[in-house]
N, C-alpha and C positions, 0 to 999 in steps of 0.2 A: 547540597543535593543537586543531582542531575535527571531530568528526564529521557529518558528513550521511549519513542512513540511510533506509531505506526496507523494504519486505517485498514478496514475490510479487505480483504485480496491485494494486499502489498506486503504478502510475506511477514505477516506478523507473529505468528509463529518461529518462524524461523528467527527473524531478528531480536526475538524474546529468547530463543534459546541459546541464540550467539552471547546476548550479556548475560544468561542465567548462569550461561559455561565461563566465560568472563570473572563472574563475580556476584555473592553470596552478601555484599555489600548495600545496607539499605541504606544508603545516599545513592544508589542507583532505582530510579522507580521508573517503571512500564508502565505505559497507559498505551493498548493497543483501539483507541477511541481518542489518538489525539484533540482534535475538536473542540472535546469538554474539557480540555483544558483552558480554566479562564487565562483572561487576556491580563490579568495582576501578577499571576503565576508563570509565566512567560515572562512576564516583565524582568521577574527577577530571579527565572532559573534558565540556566544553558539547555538547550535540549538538543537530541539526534534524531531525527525522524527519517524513515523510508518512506519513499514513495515511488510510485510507478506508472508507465505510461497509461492515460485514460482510455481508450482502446481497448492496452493489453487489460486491461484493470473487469471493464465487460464483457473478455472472451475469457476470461478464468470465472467471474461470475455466472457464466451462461453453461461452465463445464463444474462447477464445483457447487453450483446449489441444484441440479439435479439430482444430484449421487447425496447430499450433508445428511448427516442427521438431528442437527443446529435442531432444537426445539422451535424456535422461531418458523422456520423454512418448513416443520411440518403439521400444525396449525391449520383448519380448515379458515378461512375468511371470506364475509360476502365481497366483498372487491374481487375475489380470485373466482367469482360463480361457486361458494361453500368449496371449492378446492385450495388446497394447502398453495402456496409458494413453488414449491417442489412440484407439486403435482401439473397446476395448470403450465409452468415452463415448462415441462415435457409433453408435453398436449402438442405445441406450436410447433410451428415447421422450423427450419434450419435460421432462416432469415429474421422470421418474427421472432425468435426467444431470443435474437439479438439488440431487435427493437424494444424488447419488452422489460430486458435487462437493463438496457438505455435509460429506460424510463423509469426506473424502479432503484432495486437499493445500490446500480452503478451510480444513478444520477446522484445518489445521496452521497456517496465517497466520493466521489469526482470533485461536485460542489462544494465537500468539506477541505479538501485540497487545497482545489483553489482557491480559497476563500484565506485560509491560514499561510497557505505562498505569498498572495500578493497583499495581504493586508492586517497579518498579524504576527510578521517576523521584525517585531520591536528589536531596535538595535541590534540585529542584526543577531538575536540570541538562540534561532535557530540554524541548525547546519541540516540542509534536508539533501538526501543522500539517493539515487536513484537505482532499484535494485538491481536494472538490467545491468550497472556497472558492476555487480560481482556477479556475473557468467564470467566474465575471464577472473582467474585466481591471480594474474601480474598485477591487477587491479587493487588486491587487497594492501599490500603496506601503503599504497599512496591515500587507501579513504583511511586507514591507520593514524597515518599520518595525520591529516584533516583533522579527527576526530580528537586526535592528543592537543593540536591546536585550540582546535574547539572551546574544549572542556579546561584548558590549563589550568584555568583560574579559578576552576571549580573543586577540583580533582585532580589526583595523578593518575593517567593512562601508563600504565606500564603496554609499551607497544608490542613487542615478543609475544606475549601473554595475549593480546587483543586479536595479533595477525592467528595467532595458532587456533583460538576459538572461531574466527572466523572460518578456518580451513576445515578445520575437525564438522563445524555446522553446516554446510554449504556441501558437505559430504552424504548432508542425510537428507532426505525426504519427509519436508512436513507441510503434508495436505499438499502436495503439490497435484496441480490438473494436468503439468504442461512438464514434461523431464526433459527435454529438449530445451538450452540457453539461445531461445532465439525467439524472436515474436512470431503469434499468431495470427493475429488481427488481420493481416495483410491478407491473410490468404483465405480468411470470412466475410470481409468488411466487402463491398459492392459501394457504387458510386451513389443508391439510395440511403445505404448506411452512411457513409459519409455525409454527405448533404442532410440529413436527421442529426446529424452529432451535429454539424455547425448552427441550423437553426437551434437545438435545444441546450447547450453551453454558451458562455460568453466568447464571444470570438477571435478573446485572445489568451484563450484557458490552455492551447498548444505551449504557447511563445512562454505566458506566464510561469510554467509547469517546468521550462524548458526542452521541449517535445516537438516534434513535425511528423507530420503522416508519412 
């Protein structure tokens, strides 16, 4: 068995339907809550996880849980002032639902991240794969590749098969905020935002991630 994984707003949709189009295969299992994958299970499964820049990760969460209809997200709760999730980030100005996002279920993905980047990729049996690398499609046979590497020992990747569901997925729209292959953070973030994200992550959750502002 092989895992393929994902976290909140890194395309997990999307990377569930790339192997769903793949393969009807169950030695292939999704856990889009990598995380709760114990640290046993890791030991002794290959896994592929997406991830994404933490940034972009709280300007898709600041665009995609005002619009959700995630049962979660619409929930009245006393921490939100009896307003849902949804509701009180639409309340805040432009800046603060950036801050508040920061603070809230970005922090929780971020930190789950990080957390399984730098301290739970046991011999090395994860391959974590960054999504912003397939905005270009040239891109595809080379993480193809990667992945047939990856997984050898586990499984046979038939690669033809893998690049084509790639191409066929990456064609469609799921739950996407942002349809444009380019980051947006840069053109949200201000130098208080900034300064907020380094005090409130560890200060080398960039480097660790493989990532720079």
């Amino acid at each position: 068995m092989v895992i393929i994984g994902s976290y909140h707003k890194t395309g997990s949709v999307l990377f569930k339907a790339i192997w769903d189009n793949y393969s009807k295969d169950k030695e292939i299992k999704h856990c889009n809550n990598f995380f709760r994958i114990s640290d046993d299970e890791i030991k002794g499964t290959k896994c592929v996880v997406i991830i994404r820049h933490p940034m972009e990760i709280i300007m898709s969460g600041v665009r995609y849980h005002q619009t959700t209809t995630e049962k979660w997200c619409n929930i009245p709760d006393e921490k939100y002032n009896n307003k849902t999730y949804k509701e009180y980030l639409k309340n805040l100005s432009e800046d603060d639902k950036i801050i508040f996002e920061m603070d809230n279920i970005a922090y929780n993905t971020i930190t789950n991240i990080y957390n399984d980047v730098k301290n739970r990729n046991f011999n090395n049996n994860i391959l974590f794969i960054k999504i912003e690398d397939l905005y270009d499609e040239k891109n595809i046979p080379i993480i193809c590749e990667k992945i047939q590497k990856h997984l050898d020992s586990s499984i046979k990747i038939d690669i033809n098969k893998l690049e084509k569901s790639f191409s066929k997925c990456l064609k469609i729209s799921y739950h996407r905020t942002n349809t444009k292959n380019e980051y947006t953070y840069n053109k949200y973030f201000n130098s208080e935002h900034i300064e907020y994200f380094n005090k409130l992550f560890p200060e080398d959750t960039l480097e660790v991630l493989g990532y720079k502002i």
